[in-house]
N, CA, C and O atoms as a printed pandas DataFrame, in Angstrom:
     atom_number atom_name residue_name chain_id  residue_number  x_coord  y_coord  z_coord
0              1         N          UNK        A               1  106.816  124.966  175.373
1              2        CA          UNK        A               1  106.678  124.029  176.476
2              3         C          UNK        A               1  106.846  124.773  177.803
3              4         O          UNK        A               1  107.663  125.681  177.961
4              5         N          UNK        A               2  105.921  124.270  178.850
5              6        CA          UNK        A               2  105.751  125.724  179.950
6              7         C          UNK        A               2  106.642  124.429  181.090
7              8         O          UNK        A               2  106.369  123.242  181.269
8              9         N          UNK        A               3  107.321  124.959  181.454
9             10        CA          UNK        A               3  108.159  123.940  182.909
10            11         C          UNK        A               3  107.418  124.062  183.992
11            12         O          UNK        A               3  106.693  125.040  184.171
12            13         N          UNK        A               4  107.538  122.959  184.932
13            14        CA          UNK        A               4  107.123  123.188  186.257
14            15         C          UNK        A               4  107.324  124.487  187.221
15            16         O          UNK        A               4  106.593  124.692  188.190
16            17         N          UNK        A               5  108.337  125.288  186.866
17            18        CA          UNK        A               5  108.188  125.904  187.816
18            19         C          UNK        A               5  106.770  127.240  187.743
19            20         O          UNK        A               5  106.168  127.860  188.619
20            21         N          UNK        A               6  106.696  127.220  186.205
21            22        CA          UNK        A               6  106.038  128.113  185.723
22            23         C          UNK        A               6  104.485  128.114  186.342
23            24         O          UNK        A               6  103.746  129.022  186.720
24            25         N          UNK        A               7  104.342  126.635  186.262
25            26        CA          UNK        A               7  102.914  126.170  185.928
26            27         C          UNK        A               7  102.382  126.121  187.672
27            28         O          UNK        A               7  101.216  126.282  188.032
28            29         N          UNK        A               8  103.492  125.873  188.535
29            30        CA          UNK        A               8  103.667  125.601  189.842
30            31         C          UNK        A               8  102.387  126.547  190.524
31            32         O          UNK        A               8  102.120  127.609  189.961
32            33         N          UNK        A               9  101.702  126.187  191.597
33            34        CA          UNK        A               9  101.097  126.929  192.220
34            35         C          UNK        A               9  101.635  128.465  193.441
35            36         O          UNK        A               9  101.094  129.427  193.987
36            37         N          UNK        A              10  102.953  127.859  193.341
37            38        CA          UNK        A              10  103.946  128.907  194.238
38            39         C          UNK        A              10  103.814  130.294  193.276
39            40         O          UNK        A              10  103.634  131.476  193.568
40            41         N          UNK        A              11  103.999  129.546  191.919
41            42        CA          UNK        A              11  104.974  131.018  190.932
42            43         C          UNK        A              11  103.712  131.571  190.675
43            44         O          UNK        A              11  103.610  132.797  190.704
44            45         N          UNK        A              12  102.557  130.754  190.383
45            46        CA          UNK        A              12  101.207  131.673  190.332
46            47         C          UNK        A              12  100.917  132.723  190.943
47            48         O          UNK        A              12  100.587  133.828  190.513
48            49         N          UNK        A              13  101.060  132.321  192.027
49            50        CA          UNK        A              13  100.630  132.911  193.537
50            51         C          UNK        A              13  101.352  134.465  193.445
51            52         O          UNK        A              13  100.886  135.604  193.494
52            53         N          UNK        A              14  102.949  133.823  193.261
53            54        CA          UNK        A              14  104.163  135.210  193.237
54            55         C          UNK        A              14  103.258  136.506  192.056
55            56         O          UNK        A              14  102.998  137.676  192.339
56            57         N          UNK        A              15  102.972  135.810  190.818
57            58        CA          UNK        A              15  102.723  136.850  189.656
58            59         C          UNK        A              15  101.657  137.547  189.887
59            60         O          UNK        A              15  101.443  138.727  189.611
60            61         N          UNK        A              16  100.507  136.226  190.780
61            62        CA          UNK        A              16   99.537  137.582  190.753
62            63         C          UNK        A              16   99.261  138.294  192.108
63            64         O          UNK        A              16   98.193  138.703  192.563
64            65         N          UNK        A              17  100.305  138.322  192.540
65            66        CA          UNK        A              17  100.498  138.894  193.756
66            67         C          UNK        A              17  101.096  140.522  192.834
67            68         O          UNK        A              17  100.556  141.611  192.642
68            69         N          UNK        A              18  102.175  140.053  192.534
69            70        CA          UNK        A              18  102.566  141.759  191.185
70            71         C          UNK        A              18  101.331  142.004  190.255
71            72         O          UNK        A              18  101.274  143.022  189.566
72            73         N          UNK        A              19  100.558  141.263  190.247
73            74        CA          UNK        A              19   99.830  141.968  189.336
74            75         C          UNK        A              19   98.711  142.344  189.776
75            76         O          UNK        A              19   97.930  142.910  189.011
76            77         N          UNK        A              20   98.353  142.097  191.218
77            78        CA          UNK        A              20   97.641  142.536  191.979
78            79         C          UNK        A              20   97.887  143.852  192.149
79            80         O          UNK        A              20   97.103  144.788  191.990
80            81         N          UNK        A              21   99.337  143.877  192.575
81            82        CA          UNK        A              21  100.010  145.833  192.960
82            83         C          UNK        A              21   99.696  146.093  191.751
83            84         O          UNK        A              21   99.247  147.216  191.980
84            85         N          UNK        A              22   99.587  145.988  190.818
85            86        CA          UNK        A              22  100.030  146.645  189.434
86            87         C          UNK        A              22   98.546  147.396  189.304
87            88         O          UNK        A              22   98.352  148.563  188.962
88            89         N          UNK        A              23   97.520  146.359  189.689
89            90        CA          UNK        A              23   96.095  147.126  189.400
90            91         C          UNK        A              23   95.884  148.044  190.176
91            92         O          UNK        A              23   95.407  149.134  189.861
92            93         N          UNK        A              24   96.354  147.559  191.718
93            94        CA          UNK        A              24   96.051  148.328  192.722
94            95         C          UNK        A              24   96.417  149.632  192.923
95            96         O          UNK        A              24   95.947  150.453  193.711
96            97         N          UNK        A              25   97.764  149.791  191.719
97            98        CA          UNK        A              25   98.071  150.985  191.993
98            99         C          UNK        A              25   97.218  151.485  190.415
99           100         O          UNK        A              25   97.882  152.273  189.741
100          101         N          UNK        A              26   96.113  151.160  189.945
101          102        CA          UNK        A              26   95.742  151.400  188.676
102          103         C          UNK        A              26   96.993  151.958  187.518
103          104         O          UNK        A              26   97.184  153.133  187.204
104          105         N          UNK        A              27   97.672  150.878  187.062
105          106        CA          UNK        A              27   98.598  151.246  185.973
106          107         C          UNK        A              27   98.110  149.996  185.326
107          108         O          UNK        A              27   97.572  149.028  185.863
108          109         N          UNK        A              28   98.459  150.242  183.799
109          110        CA          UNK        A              28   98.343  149.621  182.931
110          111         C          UNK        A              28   99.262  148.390  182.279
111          112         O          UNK        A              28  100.346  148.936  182.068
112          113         N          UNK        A              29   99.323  147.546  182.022
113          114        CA          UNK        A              29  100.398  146.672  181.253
114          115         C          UNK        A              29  101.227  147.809  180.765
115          116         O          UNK        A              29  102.267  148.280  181.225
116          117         N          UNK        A              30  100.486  148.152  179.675
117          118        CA          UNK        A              30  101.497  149.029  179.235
118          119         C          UNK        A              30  102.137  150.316  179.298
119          120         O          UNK        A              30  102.970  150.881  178.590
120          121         N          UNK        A              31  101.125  150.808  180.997
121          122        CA          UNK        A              31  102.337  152.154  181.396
122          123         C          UNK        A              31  103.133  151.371  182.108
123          124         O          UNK        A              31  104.354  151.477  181.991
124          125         N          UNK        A              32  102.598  150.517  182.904
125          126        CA          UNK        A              32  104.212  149.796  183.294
126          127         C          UNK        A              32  105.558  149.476  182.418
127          128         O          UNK        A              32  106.706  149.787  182.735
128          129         N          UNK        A              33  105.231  148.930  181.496
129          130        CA          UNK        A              33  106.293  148.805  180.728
130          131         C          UNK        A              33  107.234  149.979  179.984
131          132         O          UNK        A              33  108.401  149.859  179.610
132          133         N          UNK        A              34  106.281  151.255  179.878
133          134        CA          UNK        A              34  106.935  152.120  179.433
134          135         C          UNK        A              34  107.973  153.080  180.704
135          136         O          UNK        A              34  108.873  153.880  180.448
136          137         N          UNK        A              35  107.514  152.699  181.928
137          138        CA          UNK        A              35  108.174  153.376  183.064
138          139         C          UNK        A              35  109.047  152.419  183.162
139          140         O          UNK        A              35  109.795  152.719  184.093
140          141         N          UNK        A              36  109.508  150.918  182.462
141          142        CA          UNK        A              36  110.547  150.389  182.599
142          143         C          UNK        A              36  111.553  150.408  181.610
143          144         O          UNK        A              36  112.721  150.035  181.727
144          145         N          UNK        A              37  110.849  150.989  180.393
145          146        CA          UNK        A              37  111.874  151.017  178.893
146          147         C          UNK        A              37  111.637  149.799  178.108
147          148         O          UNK        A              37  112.380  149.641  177.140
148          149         N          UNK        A              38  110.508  148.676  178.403
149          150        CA          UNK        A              38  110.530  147.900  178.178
150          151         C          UNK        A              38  109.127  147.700  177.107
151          152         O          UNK        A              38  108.193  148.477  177.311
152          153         N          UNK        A              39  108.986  146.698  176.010
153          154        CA          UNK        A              39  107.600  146.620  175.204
154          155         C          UNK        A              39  106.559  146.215  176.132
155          156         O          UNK        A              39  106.922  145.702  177.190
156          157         N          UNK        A              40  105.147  146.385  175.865
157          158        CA          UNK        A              40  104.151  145.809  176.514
158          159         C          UNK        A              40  104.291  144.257  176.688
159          160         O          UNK        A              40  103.756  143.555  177.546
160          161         N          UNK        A              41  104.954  143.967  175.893
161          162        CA          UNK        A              41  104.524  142.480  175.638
162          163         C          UNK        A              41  105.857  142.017  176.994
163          164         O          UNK        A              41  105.743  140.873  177.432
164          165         N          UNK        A              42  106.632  142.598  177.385
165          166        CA          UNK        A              42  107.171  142.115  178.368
166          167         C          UNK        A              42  106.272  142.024  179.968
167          168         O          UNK        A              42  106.555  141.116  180.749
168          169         N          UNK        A              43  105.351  142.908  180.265
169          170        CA          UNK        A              43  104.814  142.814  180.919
170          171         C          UNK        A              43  103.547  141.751  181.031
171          172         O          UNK        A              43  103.185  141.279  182.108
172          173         N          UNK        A              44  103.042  141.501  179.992
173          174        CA          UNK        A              44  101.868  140.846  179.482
174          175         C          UNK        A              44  102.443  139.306  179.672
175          176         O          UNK        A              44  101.766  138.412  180.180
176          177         N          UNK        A              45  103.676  139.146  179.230
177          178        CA          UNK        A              45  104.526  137.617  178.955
178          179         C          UNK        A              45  104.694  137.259  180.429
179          180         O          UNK        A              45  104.471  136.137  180.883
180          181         N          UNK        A              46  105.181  138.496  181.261
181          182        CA          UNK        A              46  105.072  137.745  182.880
182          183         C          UNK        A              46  103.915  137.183  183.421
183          184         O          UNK        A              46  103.835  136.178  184.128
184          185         N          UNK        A              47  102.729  138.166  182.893
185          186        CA          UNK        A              47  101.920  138.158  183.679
186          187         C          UNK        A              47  100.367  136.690  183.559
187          188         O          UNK        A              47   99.570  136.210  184.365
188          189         N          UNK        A              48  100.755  136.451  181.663
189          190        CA          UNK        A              48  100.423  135.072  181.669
190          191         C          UNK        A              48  101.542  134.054  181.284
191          192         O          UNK        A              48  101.806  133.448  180.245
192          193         N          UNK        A              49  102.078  134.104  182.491
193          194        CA          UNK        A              49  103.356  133.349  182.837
194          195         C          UNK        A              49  103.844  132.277  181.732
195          196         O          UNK        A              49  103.771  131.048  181.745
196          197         N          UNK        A              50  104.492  133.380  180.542
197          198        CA          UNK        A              50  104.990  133.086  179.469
198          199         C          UNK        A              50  106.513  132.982  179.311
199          200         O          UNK        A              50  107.263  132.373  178.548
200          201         N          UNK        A              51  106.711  134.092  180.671
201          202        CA          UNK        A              51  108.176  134.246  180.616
202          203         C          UNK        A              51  108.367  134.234  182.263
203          204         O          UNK        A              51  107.395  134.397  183.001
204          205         N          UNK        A              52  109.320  134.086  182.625
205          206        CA          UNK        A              52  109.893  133.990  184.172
206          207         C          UNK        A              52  110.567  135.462  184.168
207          208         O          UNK        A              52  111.253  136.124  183.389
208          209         N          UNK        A              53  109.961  135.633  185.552
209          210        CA          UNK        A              53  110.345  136.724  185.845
210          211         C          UNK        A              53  111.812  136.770  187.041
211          212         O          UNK        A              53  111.949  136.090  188.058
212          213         N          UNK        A              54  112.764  137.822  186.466
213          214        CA          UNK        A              54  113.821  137.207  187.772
214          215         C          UNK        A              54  113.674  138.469  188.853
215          216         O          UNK        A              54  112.755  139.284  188.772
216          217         N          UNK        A              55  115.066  138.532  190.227
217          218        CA          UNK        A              55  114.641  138.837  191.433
218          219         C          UNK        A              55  114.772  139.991  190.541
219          220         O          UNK        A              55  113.705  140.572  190.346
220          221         N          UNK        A              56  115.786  140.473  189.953
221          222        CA          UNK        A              56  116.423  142.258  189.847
222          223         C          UNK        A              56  115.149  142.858  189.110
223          224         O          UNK        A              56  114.855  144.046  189.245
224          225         N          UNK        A              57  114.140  141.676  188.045
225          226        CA          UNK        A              57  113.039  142.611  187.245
226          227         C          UNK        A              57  112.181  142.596  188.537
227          228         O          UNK        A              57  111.576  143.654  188.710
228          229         N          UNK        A              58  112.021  141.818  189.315
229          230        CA          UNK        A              58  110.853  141.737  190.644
230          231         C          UNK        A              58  111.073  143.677  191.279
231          232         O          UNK        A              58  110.195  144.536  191.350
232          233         N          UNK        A              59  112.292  143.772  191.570
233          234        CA          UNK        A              59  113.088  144.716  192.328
234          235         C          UNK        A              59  112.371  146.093  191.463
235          236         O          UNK        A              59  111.648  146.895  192.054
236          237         N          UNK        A              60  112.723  146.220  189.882
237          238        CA          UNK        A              60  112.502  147.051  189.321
238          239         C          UNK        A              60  111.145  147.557  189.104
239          240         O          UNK        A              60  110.689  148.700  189.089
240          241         N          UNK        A              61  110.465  146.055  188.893
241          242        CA          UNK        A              61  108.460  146.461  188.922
242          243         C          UNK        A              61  108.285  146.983  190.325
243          244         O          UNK        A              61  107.505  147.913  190.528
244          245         N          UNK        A              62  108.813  146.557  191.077
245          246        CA          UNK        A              62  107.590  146.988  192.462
246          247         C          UNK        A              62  108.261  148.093  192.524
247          248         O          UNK        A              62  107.707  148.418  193.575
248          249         N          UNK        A              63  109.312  149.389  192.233
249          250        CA          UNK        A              63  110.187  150.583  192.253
250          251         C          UNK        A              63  108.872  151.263  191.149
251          252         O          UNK        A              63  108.210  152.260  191.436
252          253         N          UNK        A              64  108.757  150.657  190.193
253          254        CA          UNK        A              64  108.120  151.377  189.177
254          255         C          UNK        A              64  106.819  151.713  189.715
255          256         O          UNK        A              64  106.288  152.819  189.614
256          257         N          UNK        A              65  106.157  150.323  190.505
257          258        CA          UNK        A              65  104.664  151.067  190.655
258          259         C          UNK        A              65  104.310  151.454  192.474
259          260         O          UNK        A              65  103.427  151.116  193.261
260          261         N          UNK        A              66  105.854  152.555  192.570
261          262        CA          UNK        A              66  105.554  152.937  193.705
262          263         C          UNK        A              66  105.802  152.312  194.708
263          264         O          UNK        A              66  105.238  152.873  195.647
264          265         N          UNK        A              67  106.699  150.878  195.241
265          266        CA          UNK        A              67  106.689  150.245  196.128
266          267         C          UNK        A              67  107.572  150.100  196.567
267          268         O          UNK        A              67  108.379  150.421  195.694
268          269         N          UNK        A              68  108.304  149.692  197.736
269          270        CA          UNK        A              68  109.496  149.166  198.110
270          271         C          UNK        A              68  109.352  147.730  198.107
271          272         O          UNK        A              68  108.465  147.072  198.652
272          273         N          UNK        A              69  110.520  147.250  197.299
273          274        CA          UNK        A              69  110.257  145.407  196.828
274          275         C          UNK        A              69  110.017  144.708  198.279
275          276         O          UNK        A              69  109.308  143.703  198.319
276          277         N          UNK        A              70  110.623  145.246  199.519
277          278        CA          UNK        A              70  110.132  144.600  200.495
278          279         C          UNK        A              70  108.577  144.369  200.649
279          280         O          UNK        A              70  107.837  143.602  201.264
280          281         N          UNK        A              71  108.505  145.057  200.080
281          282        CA          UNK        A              71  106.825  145.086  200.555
282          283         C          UNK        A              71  105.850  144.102  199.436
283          284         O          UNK        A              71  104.948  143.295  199.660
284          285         N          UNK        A              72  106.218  144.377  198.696
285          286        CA          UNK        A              72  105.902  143.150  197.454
286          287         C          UNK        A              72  106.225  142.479  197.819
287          288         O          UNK        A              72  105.214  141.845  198.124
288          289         N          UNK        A              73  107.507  141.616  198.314
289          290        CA          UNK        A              73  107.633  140.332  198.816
290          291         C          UNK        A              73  107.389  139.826  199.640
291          292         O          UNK        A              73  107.671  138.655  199.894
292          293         N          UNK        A              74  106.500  140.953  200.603
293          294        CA          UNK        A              74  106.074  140.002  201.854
294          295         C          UNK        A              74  104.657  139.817  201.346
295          296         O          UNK        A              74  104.012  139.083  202.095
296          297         N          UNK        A              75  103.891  140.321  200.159
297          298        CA          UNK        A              75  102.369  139.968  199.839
298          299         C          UNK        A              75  102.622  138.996  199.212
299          300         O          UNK        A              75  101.684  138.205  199.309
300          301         N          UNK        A              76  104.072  138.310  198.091
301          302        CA          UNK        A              76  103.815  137.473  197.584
302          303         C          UNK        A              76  104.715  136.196  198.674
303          304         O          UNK        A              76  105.021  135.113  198.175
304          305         N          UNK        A              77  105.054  136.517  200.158
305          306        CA          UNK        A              77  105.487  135.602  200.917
306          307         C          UNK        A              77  104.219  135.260  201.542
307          308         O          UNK        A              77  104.345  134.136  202.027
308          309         N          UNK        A              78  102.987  135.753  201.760
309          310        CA          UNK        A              78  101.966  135.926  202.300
310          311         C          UNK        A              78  101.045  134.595  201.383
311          312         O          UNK        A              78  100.549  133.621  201.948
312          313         N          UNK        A              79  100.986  134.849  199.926
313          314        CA          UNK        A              79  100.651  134.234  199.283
314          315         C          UNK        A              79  101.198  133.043  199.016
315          316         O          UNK        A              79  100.350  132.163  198.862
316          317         N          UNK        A              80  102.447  132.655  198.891
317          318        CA          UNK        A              80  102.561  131.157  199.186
318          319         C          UNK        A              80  102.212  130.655  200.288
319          320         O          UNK        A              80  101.610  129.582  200.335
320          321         N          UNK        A              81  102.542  131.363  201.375
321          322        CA          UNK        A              81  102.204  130.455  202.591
322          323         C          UNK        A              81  101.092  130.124  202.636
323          324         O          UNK        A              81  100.909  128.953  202.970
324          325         N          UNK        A              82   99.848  130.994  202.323
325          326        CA          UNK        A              82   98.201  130.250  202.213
326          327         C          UNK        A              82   98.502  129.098  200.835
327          328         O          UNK        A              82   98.029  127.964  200.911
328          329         N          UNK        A              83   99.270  129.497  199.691
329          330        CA          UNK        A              83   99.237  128.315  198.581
330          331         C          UNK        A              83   99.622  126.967  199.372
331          332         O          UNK        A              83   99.149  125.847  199.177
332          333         N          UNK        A              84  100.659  127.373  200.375
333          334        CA          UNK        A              84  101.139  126.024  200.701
334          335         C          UNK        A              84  100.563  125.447  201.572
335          336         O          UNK        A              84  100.897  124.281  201.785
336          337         N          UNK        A              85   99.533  126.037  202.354
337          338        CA          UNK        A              85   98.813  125.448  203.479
338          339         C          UNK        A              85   97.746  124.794  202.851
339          340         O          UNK        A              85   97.511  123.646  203.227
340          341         N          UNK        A              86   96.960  125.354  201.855
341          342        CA          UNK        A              86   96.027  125.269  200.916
342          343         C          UNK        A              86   96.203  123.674  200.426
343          344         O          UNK        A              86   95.524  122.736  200.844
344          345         N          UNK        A              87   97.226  123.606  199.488
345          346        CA          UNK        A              87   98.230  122.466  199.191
346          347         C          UNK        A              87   98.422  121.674  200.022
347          348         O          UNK        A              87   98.777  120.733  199.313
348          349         N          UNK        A              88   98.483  121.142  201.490
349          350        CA          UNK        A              88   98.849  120.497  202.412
350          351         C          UNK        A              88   97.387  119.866  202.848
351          352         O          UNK        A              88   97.158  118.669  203.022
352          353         N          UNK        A              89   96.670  120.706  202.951
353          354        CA          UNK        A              89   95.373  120.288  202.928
354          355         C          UNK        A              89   94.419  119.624  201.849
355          356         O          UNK        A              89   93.524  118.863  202.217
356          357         N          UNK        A              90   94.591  119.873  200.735
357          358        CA          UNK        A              90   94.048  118.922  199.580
358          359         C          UNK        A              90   95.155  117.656  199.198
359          360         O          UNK        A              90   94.963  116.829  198.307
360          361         N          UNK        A              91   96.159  117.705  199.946
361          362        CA          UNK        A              91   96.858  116.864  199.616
362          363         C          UNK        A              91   96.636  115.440  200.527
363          364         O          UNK        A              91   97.067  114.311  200.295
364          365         N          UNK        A              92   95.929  115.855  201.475
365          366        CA          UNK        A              92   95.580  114.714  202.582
366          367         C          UNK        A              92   95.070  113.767  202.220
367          368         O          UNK        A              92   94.785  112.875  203.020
């Protein structure tokens, strides 16, 4: 059973905002996961938002593929704010 927050257009927005960096920096599901110690399937489970991802794994992916998490969080602060404007407008 997938919860609201999962299914939410916010948390969308957040994942494929990381999984945007993730391509962008061309790495794989599963070299990511191995530069975290972690199975493929942990990466794969975030990414069709199977599993919730928390802040400290947020912190650790964007370290892994080269980033400072600030900077990931302002593409996926970037991305809600168009979700939510987006949202405000079909909501009329």
């Amino acid at each position: 059973m997938q919860r609201g927050w999962v299914v939410s257009p916010e948390y969308r927005a957040a994942i494929e905002a990381i999984k945007n960096a993730r391509l962008a920096a061309d790495v794989s599901q599963r070299e990511l996961a191995r530069r975290l110690g972690k199975p493929p399937s942990f990466i794969n489970k975030i990414e069709l938002l199977e599993r919730r991802l928390d802040i400290l794994e947020f912190i650790i992916i964007a370290q892994a593929l080269g980033l400072e998490a600030e900077t990931l969080m302002r593409e996926v602060v970037e991305r809600l704010s168009f979700t939510a404007s987006k949202s405000k407008h079909t909501h009329r």
